[in-house]
C-alpha positions in Angstrom: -27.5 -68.3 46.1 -26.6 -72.0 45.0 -28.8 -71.3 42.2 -27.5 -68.3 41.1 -23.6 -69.6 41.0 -24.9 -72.0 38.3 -26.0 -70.0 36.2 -23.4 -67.8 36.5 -21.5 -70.9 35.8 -23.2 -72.1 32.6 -23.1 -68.7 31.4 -19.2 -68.1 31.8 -18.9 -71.7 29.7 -21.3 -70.4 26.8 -19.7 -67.9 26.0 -16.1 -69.1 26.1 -17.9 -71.9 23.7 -19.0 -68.7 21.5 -15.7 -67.3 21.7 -14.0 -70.5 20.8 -16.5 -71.1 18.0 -15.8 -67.5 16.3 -11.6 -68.2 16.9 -12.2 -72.3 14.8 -14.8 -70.7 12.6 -12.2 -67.7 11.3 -9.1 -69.4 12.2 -7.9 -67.0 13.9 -3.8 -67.0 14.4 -3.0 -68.6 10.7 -3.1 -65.1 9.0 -5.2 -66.7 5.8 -7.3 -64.4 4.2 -6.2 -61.0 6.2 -3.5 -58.9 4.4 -0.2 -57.1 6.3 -2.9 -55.0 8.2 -5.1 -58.1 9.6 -8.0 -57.7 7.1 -9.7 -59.8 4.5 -8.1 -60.0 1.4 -10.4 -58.8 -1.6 -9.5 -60.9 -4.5 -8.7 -59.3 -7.8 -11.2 -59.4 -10.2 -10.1 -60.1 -13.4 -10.6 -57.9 -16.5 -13.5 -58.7 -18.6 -12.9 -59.7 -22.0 -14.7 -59.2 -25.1 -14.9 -60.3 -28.7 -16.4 -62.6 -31.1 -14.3 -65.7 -30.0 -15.7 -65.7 -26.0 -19.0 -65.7 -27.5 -18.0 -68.6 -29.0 -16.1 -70.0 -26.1 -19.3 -69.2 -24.0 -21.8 -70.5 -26.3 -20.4 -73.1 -28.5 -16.9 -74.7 -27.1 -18.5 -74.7 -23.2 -22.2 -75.5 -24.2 -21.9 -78.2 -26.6 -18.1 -79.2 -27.0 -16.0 -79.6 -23.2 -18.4 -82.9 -22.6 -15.6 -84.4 -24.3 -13.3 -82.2 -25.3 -11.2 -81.2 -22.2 -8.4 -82.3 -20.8 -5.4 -84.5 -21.4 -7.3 -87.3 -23.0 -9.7 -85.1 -25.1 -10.7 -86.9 -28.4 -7.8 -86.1 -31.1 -5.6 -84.5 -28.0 -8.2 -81.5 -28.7 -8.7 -79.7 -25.1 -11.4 -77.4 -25.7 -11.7 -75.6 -22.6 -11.6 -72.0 -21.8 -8.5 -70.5 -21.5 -7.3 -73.4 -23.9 -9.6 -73.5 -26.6 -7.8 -70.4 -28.7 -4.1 -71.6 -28.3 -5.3 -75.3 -29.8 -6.9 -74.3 -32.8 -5.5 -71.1 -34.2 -2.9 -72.2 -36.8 -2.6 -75.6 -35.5 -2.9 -78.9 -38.0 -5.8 -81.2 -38.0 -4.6 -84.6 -36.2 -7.3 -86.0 -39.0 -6.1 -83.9 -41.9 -2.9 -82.6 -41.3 -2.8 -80.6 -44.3 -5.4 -78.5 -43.1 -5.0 -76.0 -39.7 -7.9 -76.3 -37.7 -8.5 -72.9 -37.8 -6.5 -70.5 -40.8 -7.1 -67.3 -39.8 -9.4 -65.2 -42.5 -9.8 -68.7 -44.6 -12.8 -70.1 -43.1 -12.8 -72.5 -46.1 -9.5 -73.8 -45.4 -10.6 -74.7 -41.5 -10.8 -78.3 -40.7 -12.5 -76.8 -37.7 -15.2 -75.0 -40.0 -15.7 -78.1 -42.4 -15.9 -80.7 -38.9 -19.2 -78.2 -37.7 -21.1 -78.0 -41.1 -20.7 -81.9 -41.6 -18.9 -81.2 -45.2 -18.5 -84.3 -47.7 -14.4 -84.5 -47.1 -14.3 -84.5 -43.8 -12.9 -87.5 -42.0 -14.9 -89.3 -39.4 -18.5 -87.7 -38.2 -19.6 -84.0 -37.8 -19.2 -82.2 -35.1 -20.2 -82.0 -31.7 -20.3 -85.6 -31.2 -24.1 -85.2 -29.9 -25.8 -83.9 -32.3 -28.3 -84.3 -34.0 -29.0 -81.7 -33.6 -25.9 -79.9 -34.5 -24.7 -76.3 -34.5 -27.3 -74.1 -36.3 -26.3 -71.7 -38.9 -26.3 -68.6 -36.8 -23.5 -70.5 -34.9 -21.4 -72.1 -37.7 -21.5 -68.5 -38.8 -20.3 -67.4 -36.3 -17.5 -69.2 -36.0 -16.7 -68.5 -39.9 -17.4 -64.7 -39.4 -14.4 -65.1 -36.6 -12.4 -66.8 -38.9 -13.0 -63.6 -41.8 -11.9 -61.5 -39.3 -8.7 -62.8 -38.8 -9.1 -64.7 -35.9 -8.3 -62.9 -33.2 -8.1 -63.9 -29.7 -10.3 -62.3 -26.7 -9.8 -58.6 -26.1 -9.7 -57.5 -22.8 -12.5 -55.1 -22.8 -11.4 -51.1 -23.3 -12.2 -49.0 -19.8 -14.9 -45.9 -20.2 -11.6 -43.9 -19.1 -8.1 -45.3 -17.7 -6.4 -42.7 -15.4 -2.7 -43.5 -15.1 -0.7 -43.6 -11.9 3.1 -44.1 -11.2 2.9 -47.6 -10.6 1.7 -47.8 -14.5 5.2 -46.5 -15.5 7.5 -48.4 -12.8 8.2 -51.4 -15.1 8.0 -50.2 -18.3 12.0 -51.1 -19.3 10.5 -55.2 -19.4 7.9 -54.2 -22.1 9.1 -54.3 -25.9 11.2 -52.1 -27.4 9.6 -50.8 -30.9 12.1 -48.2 -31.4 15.8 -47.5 -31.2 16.8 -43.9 -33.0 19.6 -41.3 -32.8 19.7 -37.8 -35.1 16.8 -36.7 -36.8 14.9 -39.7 -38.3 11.5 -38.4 -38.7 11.3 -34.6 -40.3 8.4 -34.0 -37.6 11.2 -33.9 -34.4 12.1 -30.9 -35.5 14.2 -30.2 -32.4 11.7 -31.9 -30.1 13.4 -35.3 -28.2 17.3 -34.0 -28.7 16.6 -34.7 -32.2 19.7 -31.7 -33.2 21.5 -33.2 -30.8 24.2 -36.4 -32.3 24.5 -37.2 -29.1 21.1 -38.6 -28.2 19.6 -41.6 -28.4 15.8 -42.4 -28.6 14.3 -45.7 -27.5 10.3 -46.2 -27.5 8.5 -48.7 -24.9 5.1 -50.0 -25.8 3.0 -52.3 -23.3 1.1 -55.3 -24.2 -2.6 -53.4 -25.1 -0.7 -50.8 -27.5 1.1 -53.5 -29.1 -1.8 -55.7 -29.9 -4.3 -52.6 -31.2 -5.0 -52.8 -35.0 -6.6 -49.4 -35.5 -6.9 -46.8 -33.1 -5.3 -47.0 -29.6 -7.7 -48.5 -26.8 -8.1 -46.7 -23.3 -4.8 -47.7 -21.6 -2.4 -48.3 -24.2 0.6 -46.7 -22.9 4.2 -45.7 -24.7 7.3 -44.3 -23.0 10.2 -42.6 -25.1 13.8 -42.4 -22.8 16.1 -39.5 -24.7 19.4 -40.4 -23.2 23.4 -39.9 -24.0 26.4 -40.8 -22.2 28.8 -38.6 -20.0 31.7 -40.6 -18.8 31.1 -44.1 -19.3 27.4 -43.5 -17.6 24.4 -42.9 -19.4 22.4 -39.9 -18.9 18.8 -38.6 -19.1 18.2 -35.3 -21.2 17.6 -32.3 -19.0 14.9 -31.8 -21.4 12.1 -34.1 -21.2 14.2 -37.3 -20.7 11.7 -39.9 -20.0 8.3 -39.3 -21.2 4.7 -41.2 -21.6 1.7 -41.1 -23.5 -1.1 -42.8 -22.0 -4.2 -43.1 -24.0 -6.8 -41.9 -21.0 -10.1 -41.6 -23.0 -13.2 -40.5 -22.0 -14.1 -37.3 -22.0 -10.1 -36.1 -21.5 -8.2 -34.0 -24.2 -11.2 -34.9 -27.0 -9.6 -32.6 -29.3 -6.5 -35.0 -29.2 -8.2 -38.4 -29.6 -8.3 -38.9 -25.8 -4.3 -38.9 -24.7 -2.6 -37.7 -21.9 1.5 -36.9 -21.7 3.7 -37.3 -19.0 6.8 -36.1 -18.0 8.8 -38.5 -15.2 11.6 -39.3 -13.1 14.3 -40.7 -14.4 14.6 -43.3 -12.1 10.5 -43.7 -12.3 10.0 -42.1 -8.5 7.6 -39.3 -9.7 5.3 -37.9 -12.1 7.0 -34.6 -12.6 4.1 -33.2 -15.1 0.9 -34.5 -16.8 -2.1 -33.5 -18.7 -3.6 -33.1 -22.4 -1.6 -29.7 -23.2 1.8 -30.8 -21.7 4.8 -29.1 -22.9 2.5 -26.2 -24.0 0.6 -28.1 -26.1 3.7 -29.0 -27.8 2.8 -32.9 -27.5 -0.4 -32.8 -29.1 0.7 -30.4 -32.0 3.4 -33.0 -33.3 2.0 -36.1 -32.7 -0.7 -34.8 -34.9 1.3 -35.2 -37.6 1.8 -39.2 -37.3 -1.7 -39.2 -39.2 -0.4 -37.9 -42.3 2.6 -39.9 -42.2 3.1 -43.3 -43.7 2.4 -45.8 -41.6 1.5 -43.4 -38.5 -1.8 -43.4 -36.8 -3.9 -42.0 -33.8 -1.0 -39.9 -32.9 1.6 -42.4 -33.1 4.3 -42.4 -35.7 5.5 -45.2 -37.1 8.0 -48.1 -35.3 10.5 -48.9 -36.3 11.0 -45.5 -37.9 13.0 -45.8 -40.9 16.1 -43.3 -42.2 16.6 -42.8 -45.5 20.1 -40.9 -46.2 20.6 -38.2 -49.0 23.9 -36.4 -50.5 23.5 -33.7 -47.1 23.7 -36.2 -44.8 28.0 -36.8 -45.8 28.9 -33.8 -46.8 30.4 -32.5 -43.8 31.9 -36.2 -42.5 35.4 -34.9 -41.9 34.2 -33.2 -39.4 32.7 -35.8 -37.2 34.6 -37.8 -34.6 37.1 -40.1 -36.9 37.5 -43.3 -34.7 40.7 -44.7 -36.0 43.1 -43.8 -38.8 44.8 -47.3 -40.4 47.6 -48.1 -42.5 48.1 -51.8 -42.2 47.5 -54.3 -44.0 43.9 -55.9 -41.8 43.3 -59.6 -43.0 39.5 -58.9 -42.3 40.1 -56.5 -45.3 39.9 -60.0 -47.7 43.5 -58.7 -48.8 41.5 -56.2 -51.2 39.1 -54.1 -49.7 39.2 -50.3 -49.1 43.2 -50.7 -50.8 43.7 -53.8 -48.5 46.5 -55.1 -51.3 47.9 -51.7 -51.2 50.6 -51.1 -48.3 50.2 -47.5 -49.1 46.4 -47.3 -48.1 45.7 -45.0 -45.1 41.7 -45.8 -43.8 39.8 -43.3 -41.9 36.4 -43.8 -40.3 34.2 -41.6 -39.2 31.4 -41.6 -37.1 28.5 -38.9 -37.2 26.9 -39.5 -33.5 30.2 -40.8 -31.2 27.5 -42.0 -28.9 25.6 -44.4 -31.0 25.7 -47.5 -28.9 24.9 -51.3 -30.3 23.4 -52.3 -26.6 19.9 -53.5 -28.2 20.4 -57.0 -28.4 17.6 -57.1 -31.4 18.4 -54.0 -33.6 22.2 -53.4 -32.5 23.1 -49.8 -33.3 20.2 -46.7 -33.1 18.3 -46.4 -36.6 20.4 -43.0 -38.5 23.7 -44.1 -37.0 26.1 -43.4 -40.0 30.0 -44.6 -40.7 32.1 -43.4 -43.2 35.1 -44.7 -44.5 37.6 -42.8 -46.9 41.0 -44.3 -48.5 44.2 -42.7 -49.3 47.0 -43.5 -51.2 49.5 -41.6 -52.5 48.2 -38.2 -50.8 45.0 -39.1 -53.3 41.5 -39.6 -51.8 40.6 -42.9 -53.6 37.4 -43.9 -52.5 35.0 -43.5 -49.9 32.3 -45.4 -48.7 29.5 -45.4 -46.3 27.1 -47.0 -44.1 23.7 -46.0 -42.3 21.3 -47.8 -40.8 18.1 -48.0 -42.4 15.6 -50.1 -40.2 12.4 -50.2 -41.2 12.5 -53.7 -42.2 14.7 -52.4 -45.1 17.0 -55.7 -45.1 16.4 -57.7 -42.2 18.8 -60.1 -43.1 21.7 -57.7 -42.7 20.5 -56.0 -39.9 18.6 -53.1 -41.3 22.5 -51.6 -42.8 22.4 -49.4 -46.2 25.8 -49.0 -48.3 27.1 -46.4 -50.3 29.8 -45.3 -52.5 30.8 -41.6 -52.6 32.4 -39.5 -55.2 35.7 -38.3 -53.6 35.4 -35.0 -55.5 32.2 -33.7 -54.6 31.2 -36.2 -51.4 27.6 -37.4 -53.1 26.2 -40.3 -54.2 28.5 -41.5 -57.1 26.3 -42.2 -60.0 26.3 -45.6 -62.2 26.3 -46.1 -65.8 22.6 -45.5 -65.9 22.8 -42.6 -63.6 21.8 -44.0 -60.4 23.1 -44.2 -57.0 25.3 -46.5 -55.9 23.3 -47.7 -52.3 21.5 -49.9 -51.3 21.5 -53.6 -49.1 23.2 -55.4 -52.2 25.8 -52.8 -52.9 29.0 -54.3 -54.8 27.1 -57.5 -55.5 26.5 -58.1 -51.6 30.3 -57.8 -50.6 29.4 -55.1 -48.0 26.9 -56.8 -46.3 28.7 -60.5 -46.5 32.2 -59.0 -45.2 30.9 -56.7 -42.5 28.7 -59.4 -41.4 31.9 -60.5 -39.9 31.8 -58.2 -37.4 29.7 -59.8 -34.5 30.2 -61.2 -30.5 31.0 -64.7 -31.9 33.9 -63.2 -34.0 35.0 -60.9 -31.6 36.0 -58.0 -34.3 32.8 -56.0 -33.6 28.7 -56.1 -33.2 26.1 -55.3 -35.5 28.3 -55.1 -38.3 31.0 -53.0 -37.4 33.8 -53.9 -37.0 35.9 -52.7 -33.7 37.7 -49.3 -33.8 40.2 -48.3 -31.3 38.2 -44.4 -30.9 34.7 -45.7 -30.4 33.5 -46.1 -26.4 30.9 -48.5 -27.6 31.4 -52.0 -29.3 33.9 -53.7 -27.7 32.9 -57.3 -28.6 35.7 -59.3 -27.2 39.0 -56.6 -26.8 41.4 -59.3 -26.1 40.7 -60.6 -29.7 41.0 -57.7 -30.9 44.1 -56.6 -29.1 45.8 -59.9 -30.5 44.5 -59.1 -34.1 46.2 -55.9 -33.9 49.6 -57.0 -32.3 49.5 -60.0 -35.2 48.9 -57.2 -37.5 51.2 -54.6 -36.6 53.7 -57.4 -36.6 
């Protein structure tokens, strides 16, 4: 019996030794390496990349390079590392030949980089990597130059077979870049599609990172989302009608017809998928977004950004009847004491505004491409002049904000004609005294944003009121 209660003995201490040895081993208690639930974390792994520069990360920079090249202390300050190489070399001077970029994208022959690994006669110091003989052989230096033809481009994160969207693609789409801003009917393939009939309704185009870098067709998960919104008491408001929509290149063997996209219809507030697939909206999607193909600048179903408006007599000829936004008689000193009858105390001003709810709240392109202002003096009971203003985009003149001027004939509300029988528009209109004066109106002036000025009718643009209030009081006065 003796016996027997030892053993029992040693056996009841092994296996609280076991125990104890599997609690240490897995550090049980600290919660490392077990999610919410209490199991082991699976690390993410990260997308593979592909493209001729990891080839020469991998085979080149890493293999015969990083021996000294890495770090703070690298020869010439150049870190040569992965994930360090690119941003050090693409467009960045030679600390040897600073008149030279290391690398000039599609000028191999203007590369210090390129000269450094062929040993070439003007190079300072010795060829590169510092161990050779032997050096890089020609199928490598070509290489590199064939990279440098091509533009250079940085590693591309390898295109999925197929990419099936879920909800969680969507949620933060508002953080991604905004390539379009639009109100009215800016592109002739709308039609009425997007509220494009409808004044009152804005478009605004998302694009994440992989559709923004593509430079041909659209690779397998290169998404776009298009919010069609207006505003109903001081609130804006989704369209009833398809108010915040996606395209999501899927790929495979989905929609083949329709080079590989799928459309989406969602929540508002980005809760739900409220419809999907390759014939959404009866097919609707896939019938217009064919046409960005045959348009300038439009390919593989995408149109162009930033869409561009280019206004025509039609687009005025009815202005009286859109919301007029303030009616003036005074004598403004932002008028320069001469424009629009500003040395005239007899001048009534009238603006109009074709869609009241064109709002200046994108902090890059202020109002929606196709907004359009006109302005018409009076004196005497006579209709004196009339001028407008539309905006453009399409990198028509980025340094005035994308605006277009006009002078109308107060007779027949066209285009009025010059001396050689064209119209009077364009960026430079009147010598560049449009563009200079309404450039005025901004945040820092306080009369207005995006060049227009403040008026007392429009719910959007109110820069700095209490400026503005005093203006008008000191006016008035």
């Amino acid at each position: 019996m003796h016996n027997i209660e030892k053993i029992r003995a040693v056996l009841i201490y092994a296996r609280i030794c076991v125990i104890a040895f599997i609690l240490i081993g897995c550090k049980a208690g600290d919660g490392k390496g077990l999610d919410a639930n209490g199991q082991p974390l699976v690390e993410d792994t990260p997308e593979p990349v592909i493209g001729l520069f990891v080839q020469i990360q991998d085979d080149i920079f890493t293999a015969r390079c990083i021996a000294c090249h890495i770090g703070a202390q690298a020869p010439q300050g150049l870190d040569l590392s992965e994930g360090n190489a690119y941003g050090n070399i693409v467009g960045v001077a030679s600390n040897q030949q600073p008149t030279l970029n290391l690398i000039e994208p599609d000028e191999p022959e203007l590369s210090y980089l390129v000269k450094k690994i062929r040993g070439d006669e003007d190079i300072s110091g010795g060829q590169m990597p510092l161990s050779g003989p032997p050096f890089l052989d020609d199928s490598q230096i070509q290489l590199v130059i064939d990279w440098v033809n091509d533009g250079a481009p940085p590693p591309q994160v390898a295109t999925p077979a197929e990419f099936v969207a879920e909800l969680s693609d969507f949620s933060a789409y508002g953080s991604w870049s905004a390539i379009d801003y639009s109100i009215g009917a800016t592109n002739n393939a709308l039609g009425g599609a997007h509220q494009a009939q409808d004044d009152n309704y804005s478009r605004r185009v998302y694009a994440n990172a992989l559709a923004l870098t593509a430079t041909d067709s659209y690779p397998n998960g290169s998404i776009f989302v298009k919010e069609v919104t207006s505003w109903q008491n001081g609130e804006r408001e989704f369209s009833a009608a398809g108010g915040l929509l996606a395209m999501v290149k899927r790929g495979g063997e989905f929609n083949p017809g329709n080079s590989g996209w799928e459309w989406f219809e969602l929540n508002p507030d980005v809760s739900e998928i409220v419809g999907r697939g390759g014939n959404l909206m009866d097919d609707g999607c896939n019938t217009c977004h064919s046409l960005a193909n045959s348009q300038s600048g439009g390919r593989d179903y995408v149109f162009e950004h930033p869409s561009e408006y280019q206004a025509d007599n039609s687009d005025f000829a009815d202005f009286r009847s859109w919301s007029e936004i303030e009616e003036r008689s005074d004598q403004n000193p932002l008028l320069g004491g001469m424009a629009h009858g500003g040395d005239n105390p007899d001048s009534t001003r009238r603006i109009f505004k074709k869609q009241l709810y064109a709002n200046p709240d994108s902090m890059e392109q202020g109002y929606p491409i196709g907004t359009i202002l006109v302005k018409e003096v009076e004196q005497e009971g006579v209709i004196v002049e009339i001028t407008a203003m539309v905006k453009r985009g399409g990198d028509f003149s980025p340094d005035h904000q994308d605006w277009e001027w006009f002078m109308l004939d107060p007779d027949s509300l066209e285009i009025m004609l010059d001396d050689n029988g064209d119209e009077t528009r364009g960026a430079n209109l009147m010598d560049g005294m449009c563009a200079s004066c309404h450039s005025q109106a901004n945040p820092d002036s306080g009369y207005g944003k995006d060049y227009v000025f403040h008026h007392e009718n429009d719910p959007f643009n109110f820069a700095d009121m209490a400026i503005f209030t005093r203006l008008k009081a000191t006016t008035n006065n």
